[in-house]
N, C-alpha and C positions, 0 to 999 in steps of 0.2 A: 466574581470574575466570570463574564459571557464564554459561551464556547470560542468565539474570534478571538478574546484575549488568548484565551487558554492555548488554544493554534498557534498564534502568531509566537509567542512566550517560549513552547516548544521546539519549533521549527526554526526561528531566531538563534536560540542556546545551540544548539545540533550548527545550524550552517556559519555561526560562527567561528566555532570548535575546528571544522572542515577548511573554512577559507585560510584560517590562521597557521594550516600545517603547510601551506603552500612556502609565505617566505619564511617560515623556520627552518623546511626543507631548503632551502636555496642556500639560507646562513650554513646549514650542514656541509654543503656540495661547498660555497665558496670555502669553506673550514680543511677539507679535505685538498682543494685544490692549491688553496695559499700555506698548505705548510709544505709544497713540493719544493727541492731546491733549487727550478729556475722558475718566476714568478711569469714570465712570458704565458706559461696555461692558463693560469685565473686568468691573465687579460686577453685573451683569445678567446676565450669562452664568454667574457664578458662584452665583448665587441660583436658574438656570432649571437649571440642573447638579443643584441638590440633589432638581428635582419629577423629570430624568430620572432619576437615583439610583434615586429608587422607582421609577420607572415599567418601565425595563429592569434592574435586579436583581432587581425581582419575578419576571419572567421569566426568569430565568437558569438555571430548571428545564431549559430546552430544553437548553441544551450540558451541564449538570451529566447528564441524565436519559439527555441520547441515548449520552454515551459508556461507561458501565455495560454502558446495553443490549448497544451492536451492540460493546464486547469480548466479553460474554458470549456471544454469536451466534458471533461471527466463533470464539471459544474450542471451542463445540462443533461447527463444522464446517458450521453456517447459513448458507449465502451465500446465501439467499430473507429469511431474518431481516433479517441485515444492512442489504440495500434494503429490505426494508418498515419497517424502522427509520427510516431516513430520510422517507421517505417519509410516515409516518406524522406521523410529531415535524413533517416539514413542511408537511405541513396544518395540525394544529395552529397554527404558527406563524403560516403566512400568514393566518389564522383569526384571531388575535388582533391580527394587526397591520392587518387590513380595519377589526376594532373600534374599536380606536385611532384609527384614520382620523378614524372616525366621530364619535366622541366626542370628540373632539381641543378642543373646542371649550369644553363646559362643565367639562373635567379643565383646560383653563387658569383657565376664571375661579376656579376653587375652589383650584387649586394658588395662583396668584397670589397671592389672595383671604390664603390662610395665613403667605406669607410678609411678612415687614415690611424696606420699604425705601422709597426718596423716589421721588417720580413719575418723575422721570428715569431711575430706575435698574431700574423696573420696566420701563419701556416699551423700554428695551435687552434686558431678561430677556423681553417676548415676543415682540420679534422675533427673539430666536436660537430660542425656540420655536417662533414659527410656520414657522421655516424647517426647523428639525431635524426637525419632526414627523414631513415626511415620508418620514425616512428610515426610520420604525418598520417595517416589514415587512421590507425589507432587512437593517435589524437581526437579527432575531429571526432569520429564514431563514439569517444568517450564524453563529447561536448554534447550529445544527443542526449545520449544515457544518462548523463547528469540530469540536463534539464527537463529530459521524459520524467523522471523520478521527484523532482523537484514538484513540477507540476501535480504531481498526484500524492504531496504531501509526504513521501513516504523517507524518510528521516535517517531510519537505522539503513537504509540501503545506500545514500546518499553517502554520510558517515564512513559505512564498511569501505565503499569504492575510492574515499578518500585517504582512508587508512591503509589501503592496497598499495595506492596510486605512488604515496611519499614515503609508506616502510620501505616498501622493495626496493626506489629509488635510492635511499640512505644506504642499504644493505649490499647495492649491488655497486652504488661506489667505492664503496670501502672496499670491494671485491677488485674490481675492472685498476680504479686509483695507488689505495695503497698495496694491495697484496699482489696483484699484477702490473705495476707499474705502465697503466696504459692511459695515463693522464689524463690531457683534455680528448682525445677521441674514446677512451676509456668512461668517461664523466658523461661525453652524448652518447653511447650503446647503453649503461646503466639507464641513462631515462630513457629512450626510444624500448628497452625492455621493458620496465616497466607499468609501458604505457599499453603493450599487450597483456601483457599478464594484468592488468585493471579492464581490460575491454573481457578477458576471458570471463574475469569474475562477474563482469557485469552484464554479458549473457547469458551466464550460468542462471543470476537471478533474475530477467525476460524469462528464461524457459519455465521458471516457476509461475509465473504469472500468465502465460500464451503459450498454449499448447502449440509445438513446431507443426505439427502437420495441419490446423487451421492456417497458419500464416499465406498457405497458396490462394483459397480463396480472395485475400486483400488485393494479391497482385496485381489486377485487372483495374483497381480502385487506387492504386496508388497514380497512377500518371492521366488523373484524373484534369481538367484542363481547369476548371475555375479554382478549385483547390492550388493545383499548382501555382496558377497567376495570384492567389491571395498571399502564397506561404514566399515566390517572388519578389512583390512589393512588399510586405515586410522586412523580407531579409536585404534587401536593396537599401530602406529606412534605415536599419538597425546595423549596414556594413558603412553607409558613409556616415551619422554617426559616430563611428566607432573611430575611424579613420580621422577623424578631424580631433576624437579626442587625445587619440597618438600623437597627431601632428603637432597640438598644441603642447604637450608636453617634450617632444623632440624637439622644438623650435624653444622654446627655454631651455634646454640642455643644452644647444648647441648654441643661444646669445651666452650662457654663463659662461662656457670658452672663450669667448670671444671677449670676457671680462679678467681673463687671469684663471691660474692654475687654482689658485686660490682661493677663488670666488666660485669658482667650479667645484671645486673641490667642499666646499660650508654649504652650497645650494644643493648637490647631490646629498649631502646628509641630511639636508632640512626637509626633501624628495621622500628620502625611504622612513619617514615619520609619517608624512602623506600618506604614501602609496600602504604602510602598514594599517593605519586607523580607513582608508581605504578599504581594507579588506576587512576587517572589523565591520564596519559599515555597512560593507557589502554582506554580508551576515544576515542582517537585520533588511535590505533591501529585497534579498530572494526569499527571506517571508511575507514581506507585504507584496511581492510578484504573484505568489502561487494563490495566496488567499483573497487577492482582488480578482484572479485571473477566475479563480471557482466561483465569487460572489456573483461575477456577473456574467459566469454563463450560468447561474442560479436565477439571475432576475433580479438578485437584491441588490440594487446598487443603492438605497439607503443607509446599507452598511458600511459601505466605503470610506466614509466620510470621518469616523470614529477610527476606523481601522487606520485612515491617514494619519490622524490628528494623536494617535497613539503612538505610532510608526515614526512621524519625525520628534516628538518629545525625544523619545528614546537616542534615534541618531542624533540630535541636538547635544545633547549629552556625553553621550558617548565622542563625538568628535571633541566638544570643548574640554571633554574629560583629558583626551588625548594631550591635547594642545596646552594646559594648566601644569601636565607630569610634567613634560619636556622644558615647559619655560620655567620650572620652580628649579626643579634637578639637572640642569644640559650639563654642568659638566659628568656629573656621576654616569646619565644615562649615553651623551655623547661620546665621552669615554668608552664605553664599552664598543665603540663603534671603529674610533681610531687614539693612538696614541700621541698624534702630533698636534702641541697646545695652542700652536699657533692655527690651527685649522677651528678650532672649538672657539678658540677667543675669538676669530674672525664670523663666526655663526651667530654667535651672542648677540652682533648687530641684527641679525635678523630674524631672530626664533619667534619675537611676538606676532610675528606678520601667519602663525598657524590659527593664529586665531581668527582673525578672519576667515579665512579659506578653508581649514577646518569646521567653520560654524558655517558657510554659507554650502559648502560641499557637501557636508552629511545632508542637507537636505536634498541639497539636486541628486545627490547616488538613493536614497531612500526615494525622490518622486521617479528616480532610473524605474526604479524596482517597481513603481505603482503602476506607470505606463505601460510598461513591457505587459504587466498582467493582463492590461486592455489592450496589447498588443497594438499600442497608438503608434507606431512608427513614426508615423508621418511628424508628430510632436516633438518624438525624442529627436530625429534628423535636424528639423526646420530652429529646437533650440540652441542645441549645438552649434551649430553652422552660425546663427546670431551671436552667440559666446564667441567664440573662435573671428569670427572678423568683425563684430564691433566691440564685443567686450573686450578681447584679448589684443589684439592685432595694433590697433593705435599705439598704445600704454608699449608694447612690448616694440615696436618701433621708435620711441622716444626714451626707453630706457637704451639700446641700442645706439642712438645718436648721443645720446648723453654718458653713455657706458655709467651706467646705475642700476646695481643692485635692487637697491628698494624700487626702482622703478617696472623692474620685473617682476619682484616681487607684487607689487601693487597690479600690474598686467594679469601676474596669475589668480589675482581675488578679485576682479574687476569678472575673467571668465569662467568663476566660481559664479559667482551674483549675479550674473548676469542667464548663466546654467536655472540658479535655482529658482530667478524672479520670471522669469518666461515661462517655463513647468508651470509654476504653481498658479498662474492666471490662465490655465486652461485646467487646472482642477473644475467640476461643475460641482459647487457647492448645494 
């Protein structure tokens, strides 16, 4: 095994580890909030879920953008880069997330305003907003730190800040929910705290690595203007992108409503099958980011090529693995998801449809991961955007007029393949 195996192997196990405490924390929080005895808070929290969705995957530029960078920094021998990387990205951050602040106010009434639910179950859904909110800065600053640390390979930090980020969450629901009966506003102060208390630790360890009182010298280099307009159009790439891959997914949520409670109801579950091997995937995508991102501000991009060619084996794998549990076992494993039979029986029509999507997706989220390293933006943006209105958009307008499931379904494997077949004809072999 080469030393890129041996990286990739390592940093893959660790970021998978890490992605995976995300929704098993959330299956916690919903656990806490669905045995309360009016159900009105899970679904308030779960409606103010979907306005955070946008709100912080729009911004998901900051961890996709910074760990690009500072691999490529750290790759050619820039230890000035590296900190002005962070540095910069965390301006940025705290930048947006003072906005947020600010704005916080009229982004609810219009988020609200969009979604449709009963008076009771919105006013659940703004109290977990108006409590969450303000963890927006912490957030974003910890979208930094993620991916400054990612980029420079360093594992056990990543790890710790991820173990911070969803103990304390867990610990302080169970605090805020059941021991103080402060439900769903209770449920968004538990995360907005912990999301400081994950920014403290994760300056704690910066100050190990960057002496504070160098940090002044940077400052004059951070509002640097070509720098800027690079770290710009990146993150400009990497937010529409991101936005169109929200979109597409909101716009299949919101045709499967428009198909029945029912259909809604077996497509959401067949979702968080997705969105789980997703984050699995994504595991194995932020290894091949940081180790392309260092290769080629190394110079070696003849390494790349092996390191891809390993990289979607794996995600290949790994998603059809996903996709083979689910359709051998649905009832056992759907089951555990809900107890109504007639919801599970009505999925059975559709379970096999992971396999496609699941096999054409682990590659486009694993070429996500390769691009970001070469900070292509412009790639990631321009495939997307083809996914999304020719791959997705037809199919999911003919399922719509024909009110058909599988035809959505087919829509959403069309701009899976459609993701992974664009990417990978701008691979340079």
């Amino acid at each position: 095994m080469n030393n890129n195996q041996s990286r990739f192997w390592r940093l893959a196990a660790v970021n998978i580890i890490s992605n995976l405490m995300v929704p098993l924390a959330s299956l916690i929080d919903m656990a806490f909030l669905g045995h309360l005895a009016e159900i009105r808070h899970l679904a308030g929290v779960a409606i103010a879920t979907v306005l955070f969705n946008y709100i912080y995957w729009t911004f998901g530029f900051l961890r996709m953008g910074t760990t690009g960078t500072t691999a490529q920094a750290r790759g050619r021998g820039e230890p000035d880069n590296v900190i002005l990387t962070l540095l910069r990205n965390s301006a940025i951050a705290l930048s947006i997330g003072a906005i947020i602040l600010i704005v916080q106010q009229p982004v609810r009434e219009i988020g609200f305003a969009l979604l449709r639910a009963d008076s009771g179950v919105l006013e659940a859904g703004k109290a977990y907003y108006n409590a969450l909110i303000w963890g927006a800065p912490a957030t974003l600053l910890n979208f930094v730190l993620l991916g400054w640390f990612l980029g420079q390979e360093k594992v056990s930090q990543v790890l710790l800040l991820s173990m911070i980020d969803k103990g304390a969450n867990i610990a302080l629901d169970y605090l805020f929910i059941v021991r103080w009966h402060q439900s769903s506003s209770g449920a968004g102060a538990a995360t907005a705290i912990s999301m400081y208390l994950t920014l403290l630790v994760g300056l704690i360890l910066v100050s190990r690595e960057i002496h504070l009182a160098s940090v002044r010298s940077y400052f004059g280099k951070i509002l640097n203007k070509s720098a800027l307009k690079e770290a710009f159009l990146l993150n400009r790439d990497i937010l529409i992108r991101t936005l169109a891959l929200v979109s597409t997914f909101a716009v299949f949520t919101n045709l499967s409503a428009t198909m029945g409670t029912m259909i809604l109801a077996a497509n959401t579950l067949l979702l968080q099958v997705v969105t789980l091997a997703a984050y699995f995937i994504d595991g194995i995508a932020f290894a091949t980011e940081s180790i392309a991102g260092n290769l080629k501000g190394q110079g070696r991009d003849r390494e790349l090529i092996p390191l891809l060619k390993l990289a979607g084996i794996v995600s290949l794998i790994a998603g059809l693995g996903f996709a083979t549990v689910f359709y051998l076992f649905p009832q056992s494993l759907f089951g555990l998801l809900t107890n109504h039979l007639e919801i599970i029986n009505r999925l059975l029509k559709y379970v096999f449809w992971l396999f496609p999507i699941l096999g054409f997706g682990s590659i486009a989220y694993m070429l996500d991961g390769y691009f970001l390293g070469l900070t292509a933006g412009q790639i990631l943006r321009q495939s997307t955007i083809i996914a999304a209105t020719i791959g997705f958009a037809p199919m999911a307008i003919a399922a719509w007029h024909w009110q058909s499931s599988h035809l959505l379904w087919l829509a959403l494997t069309l701009f899976m393949a459609t993701r992974a077949i664009t990417l990978g004809l701008k691979v340079n072999l």
